[in-house]
HTML snippet that shows the backbone in 3Dmol.js (N, CA, C, O; Angstrom):
<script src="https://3Dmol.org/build/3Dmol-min.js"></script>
<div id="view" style="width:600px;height:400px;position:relative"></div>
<script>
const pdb = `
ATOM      1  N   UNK A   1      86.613  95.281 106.274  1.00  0.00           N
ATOM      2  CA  UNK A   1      87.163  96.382 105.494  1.00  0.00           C
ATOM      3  C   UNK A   1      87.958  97.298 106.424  1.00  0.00           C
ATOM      4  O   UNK A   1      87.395  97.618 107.471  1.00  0.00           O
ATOM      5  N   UNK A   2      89.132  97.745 106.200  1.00  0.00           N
ATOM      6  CA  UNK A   2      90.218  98.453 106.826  1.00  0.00           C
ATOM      7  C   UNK A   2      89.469 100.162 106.522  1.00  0.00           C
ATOM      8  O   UNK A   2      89.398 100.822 105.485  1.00  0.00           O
ATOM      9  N   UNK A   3      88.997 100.446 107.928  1.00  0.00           N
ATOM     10  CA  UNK A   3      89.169 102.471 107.485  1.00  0.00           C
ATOM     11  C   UNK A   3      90.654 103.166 107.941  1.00  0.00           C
ATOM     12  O   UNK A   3      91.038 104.321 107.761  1.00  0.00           O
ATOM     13  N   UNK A   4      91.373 101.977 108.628  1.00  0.00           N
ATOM     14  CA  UNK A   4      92.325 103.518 108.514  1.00  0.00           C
ATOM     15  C   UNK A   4      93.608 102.644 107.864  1.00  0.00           C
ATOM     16  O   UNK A   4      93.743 101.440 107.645  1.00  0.00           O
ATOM     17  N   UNK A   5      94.352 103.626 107.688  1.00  0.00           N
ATOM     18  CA  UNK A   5      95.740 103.076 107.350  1.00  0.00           C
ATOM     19  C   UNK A   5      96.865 102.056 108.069  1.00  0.00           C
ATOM     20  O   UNK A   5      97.719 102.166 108.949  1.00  0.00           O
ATOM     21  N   UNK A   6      96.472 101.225 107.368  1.00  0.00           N
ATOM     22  CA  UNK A   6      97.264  99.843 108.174  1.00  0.00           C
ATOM     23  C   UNK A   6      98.153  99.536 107.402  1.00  0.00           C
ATOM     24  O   UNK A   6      98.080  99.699 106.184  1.00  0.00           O
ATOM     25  N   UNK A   7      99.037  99.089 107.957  1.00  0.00           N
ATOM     26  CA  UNK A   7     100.309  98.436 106.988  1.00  0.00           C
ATOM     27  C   UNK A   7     100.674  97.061 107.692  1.00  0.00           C
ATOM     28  O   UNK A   7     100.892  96.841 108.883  1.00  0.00           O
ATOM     29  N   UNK A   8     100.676  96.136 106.521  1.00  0.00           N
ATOM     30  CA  UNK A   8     100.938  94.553 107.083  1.00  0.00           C
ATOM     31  C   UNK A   8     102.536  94.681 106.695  1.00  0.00           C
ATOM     32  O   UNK A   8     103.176  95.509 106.046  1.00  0.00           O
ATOM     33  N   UNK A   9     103.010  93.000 107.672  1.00  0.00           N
ATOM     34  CA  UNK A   9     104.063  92.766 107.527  1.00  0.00           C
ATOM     35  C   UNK A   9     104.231  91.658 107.747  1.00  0.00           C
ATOM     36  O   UNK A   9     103.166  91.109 108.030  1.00  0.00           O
ATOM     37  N   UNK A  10     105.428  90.730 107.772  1.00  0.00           N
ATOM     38  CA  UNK A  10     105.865  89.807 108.052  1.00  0.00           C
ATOM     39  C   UNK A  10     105.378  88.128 107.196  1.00  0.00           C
ATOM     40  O   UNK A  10     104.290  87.552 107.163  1.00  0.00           O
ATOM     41  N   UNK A  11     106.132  87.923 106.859  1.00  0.00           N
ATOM     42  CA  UNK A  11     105.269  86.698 105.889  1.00  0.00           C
ATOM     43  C   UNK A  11     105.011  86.403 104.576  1.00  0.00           C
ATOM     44  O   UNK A  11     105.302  85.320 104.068  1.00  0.00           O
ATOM     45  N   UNK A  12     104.193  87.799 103.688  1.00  0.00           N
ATOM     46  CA  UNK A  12     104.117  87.895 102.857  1.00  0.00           C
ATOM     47  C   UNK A  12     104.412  88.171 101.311  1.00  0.00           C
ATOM     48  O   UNK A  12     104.721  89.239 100.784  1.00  0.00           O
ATOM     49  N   UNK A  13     104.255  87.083 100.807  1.00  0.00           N
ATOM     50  CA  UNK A  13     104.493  86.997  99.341  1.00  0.00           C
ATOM     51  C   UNK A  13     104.013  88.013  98.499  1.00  0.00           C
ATOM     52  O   UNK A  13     103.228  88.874  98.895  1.00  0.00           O
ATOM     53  N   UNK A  14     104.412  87.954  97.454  1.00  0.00           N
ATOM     54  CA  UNK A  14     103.861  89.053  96.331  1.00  0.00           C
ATOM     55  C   UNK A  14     102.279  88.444  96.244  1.00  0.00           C
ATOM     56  O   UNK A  14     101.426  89.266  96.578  1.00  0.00           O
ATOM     57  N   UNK A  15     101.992  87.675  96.010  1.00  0.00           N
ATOM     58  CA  UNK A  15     100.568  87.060  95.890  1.00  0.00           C
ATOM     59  C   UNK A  15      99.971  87.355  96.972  1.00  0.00           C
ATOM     60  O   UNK A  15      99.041  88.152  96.847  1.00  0.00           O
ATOM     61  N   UNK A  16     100.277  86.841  98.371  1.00  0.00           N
ATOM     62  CA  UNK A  16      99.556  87.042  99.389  1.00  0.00           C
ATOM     63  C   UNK A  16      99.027  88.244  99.965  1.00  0.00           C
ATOM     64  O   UNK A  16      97.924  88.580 100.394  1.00  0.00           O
ATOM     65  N   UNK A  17     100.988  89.195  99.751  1.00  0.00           N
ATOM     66  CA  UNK A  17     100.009  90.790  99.398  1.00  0.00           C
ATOM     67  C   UNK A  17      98.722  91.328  99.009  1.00  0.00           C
ATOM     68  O   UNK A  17      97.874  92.012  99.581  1.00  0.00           O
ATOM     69  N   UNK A  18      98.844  90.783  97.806  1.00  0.00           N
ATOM     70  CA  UNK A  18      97.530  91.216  96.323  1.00  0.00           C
ATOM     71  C   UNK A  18      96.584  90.859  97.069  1.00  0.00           C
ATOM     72  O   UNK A  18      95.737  91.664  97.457  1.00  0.00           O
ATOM     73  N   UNK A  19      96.577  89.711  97.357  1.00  0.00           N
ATOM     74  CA  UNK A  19      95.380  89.195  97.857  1.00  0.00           C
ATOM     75  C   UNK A  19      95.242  89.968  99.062  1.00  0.00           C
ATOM     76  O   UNK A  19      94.274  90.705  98.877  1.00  0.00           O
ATOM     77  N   UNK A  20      95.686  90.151 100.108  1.00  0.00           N
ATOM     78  CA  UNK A  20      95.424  90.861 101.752  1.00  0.00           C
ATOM     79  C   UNK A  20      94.863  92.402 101.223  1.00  0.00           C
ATOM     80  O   UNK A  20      93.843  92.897 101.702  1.00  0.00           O
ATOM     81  N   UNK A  21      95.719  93.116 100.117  1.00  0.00           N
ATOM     82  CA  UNK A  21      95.238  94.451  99.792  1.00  0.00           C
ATOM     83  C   UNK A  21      93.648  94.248  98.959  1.00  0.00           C
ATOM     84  O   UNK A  21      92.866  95.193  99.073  1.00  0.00           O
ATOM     85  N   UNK A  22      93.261  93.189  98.250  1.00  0.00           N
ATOM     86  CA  UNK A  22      91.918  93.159  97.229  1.00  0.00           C
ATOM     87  C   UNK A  22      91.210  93.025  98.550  1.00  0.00           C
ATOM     88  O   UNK A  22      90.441  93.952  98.806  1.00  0.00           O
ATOM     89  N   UNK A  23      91.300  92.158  99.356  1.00  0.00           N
ATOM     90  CA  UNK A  23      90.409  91.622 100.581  1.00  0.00           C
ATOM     91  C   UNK A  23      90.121  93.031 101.613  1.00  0.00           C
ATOM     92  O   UNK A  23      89.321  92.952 102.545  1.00  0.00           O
ATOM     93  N   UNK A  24      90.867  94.281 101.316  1.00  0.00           N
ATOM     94  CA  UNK A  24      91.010  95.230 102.491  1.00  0.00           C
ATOM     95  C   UNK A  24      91.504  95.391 103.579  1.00  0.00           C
ATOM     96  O   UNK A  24      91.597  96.388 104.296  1.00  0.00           O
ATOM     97  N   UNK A  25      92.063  93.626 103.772  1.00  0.00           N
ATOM     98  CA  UNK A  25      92.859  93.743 105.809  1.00  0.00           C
ATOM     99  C   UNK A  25      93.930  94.638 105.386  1.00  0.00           C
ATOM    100  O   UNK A  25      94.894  94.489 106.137  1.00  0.00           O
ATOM    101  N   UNK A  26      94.126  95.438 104.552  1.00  0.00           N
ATOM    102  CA  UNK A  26      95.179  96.462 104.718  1.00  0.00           C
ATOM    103  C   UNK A  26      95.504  97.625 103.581  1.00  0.00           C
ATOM    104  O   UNK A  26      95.006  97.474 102.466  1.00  0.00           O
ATOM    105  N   UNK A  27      96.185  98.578 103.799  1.00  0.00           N
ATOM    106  CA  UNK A  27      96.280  99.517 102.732  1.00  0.00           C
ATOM    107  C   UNK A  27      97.917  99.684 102.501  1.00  0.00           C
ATOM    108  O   UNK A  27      98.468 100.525 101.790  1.00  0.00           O
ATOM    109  N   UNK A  28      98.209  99.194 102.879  1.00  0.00           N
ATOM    110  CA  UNK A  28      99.954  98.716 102.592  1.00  0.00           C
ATOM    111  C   UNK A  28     100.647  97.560 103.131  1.00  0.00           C
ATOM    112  O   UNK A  28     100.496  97.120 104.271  1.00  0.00           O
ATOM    113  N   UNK A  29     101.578  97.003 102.047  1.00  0.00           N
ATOM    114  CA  UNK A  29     101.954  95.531 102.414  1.00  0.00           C
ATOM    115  C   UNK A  29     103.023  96.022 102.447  1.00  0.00           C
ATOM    116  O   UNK A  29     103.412  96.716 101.508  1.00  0.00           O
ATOM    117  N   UNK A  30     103.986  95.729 103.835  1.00  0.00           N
ATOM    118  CA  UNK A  30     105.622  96.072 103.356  1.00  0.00           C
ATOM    119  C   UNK A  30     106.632  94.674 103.492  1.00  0.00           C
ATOM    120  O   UNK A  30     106.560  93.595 104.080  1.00  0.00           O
ATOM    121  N   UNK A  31     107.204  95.077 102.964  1.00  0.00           N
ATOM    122  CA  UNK A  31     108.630  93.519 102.664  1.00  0.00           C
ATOM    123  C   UNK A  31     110.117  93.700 103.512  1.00  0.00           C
ATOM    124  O   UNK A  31     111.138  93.652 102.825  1.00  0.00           O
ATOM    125  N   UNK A  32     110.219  93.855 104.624  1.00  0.00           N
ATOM    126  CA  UNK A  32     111.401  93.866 105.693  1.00  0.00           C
ATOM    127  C   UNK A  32     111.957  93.274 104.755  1.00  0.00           C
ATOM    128  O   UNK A  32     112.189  93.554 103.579  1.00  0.00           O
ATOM    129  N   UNK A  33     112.231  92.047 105.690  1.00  0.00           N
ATOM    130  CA  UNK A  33     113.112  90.883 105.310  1.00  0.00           C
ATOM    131  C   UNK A  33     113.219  90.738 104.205  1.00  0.00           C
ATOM    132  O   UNK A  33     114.437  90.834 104.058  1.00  0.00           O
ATOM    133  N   UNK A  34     112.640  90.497 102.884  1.00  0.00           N
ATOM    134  CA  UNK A  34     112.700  90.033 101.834  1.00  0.00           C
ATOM    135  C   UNK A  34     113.308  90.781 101.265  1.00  0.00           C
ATOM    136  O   UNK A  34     114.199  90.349 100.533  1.00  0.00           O
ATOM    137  N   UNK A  35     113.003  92.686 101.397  1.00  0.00           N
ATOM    138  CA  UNK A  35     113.351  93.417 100.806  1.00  0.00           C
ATOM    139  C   UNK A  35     115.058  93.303 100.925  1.00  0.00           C
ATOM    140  O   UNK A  35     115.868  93.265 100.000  1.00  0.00           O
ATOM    141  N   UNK A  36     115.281  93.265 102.247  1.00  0.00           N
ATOM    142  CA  UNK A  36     116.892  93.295 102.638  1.00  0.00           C
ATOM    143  C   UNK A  36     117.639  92.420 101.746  1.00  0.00           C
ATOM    144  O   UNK A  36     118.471  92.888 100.969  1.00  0.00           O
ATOM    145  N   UNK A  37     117.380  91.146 101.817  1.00  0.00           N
ATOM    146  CA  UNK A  37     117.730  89.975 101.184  1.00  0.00           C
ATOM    147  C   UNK A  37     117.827  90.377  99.629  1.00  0.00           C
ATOM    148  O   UNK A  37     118.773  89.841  99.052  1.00  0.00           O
ATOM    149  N   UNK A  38     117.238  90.995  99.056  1.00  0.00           N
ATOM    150  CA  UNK A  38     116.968  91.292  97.881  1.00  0.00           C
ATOM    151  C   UNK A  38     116.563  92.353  97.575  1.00  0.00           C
ATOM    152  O   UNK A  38     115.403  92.758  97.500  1.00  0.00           O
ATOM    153  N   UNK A  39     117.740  92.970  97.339  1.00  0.00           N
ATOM    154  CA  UNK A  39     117.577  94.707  97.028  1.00  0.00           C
ATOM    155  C   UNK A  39     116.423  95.196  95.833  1.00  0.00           C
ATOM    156  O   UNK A  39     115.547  96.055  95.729  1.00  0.00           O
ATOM    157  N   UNK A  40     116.992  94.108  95.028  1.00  0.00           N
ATOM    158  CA  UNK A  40     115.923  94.128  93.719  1.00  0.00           C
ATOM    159  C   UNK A  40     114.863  93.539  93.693  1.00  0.00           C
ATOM    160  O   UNK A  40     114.355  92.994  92.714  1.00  0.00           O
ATOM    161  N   UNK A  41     114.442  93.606  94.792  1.00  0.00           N
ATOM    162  CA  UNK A  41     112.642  93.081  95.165  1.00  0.00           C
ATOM    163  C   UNK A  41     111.875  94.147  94.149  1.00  0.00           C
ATOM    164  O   UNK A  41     111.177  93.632  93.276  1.00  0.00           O
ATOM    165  N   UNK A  42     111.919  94.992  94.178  1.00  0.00           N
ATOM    166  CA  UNK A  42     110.986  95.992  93.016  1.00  0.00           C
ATOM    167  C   UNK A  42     110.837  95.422  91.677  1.00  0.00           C
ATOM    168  O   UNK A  42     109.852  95.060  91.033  1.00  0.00           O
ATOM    169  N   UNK A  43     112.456  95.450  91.375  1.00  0.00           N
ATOM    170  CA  UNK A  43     112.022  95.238  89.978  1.00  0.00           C
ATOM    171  C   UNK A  43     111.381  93.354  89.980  1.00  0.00           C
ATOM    172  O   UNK A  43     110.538  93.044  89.138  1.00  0.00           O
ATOM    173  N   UNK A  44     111.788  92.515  90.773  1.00  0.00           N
ATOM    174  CA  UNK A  44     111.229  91.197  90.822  1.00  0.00           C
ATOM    175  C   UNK A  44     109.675  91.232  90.806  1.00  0.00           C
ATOM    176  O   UNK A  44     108.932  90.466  90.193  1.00  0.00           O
ATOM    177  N   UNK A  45     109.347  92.243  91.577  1.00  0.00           N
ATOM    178  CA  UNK A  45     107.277  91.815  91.400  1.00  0.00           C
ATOM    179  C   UNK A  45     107.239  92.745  90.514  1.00  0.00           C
ATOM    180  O   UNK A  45     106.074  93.133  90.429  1.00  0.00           O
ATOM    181  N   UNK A  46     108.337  93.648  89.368  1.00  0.00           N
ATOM    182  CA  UNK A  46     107.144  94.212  88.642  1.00  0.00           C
ATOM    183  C   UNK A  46     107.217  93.058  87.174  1.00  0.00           C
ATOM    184  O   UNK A  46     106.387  93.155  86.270  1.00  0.00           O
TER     185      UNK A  46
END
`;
const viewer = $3Dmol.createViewer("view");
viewer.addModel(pdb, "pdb");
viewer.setStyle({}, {cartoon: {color: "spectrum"}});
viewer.zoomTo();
viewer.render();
</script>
């Protein structure tokens, strides 16, 4: 279980996110790359 504020990166899928945040290895997932590539990453995982 994560106590402090961690933020993952690199790798991760919208799923793999969900899953890394339910599991606790982290309290924020961020999307570099993907995001760049795809401005409309937001509206895609909602």
């Amino acid at each position: 279980m994560c106590k402090h504020k961690l933020i993952a990166n690199t790798g991760y899928t919208r799923e793999s996110g969900k899953t890394a945040l339910h599991q606790g290895l982290a309290k924020l997932i961020s999307f570099g790359r993907p995001f760049i590539a795809n401005p409309d990453l937001p509206e895609r995982f909602a």
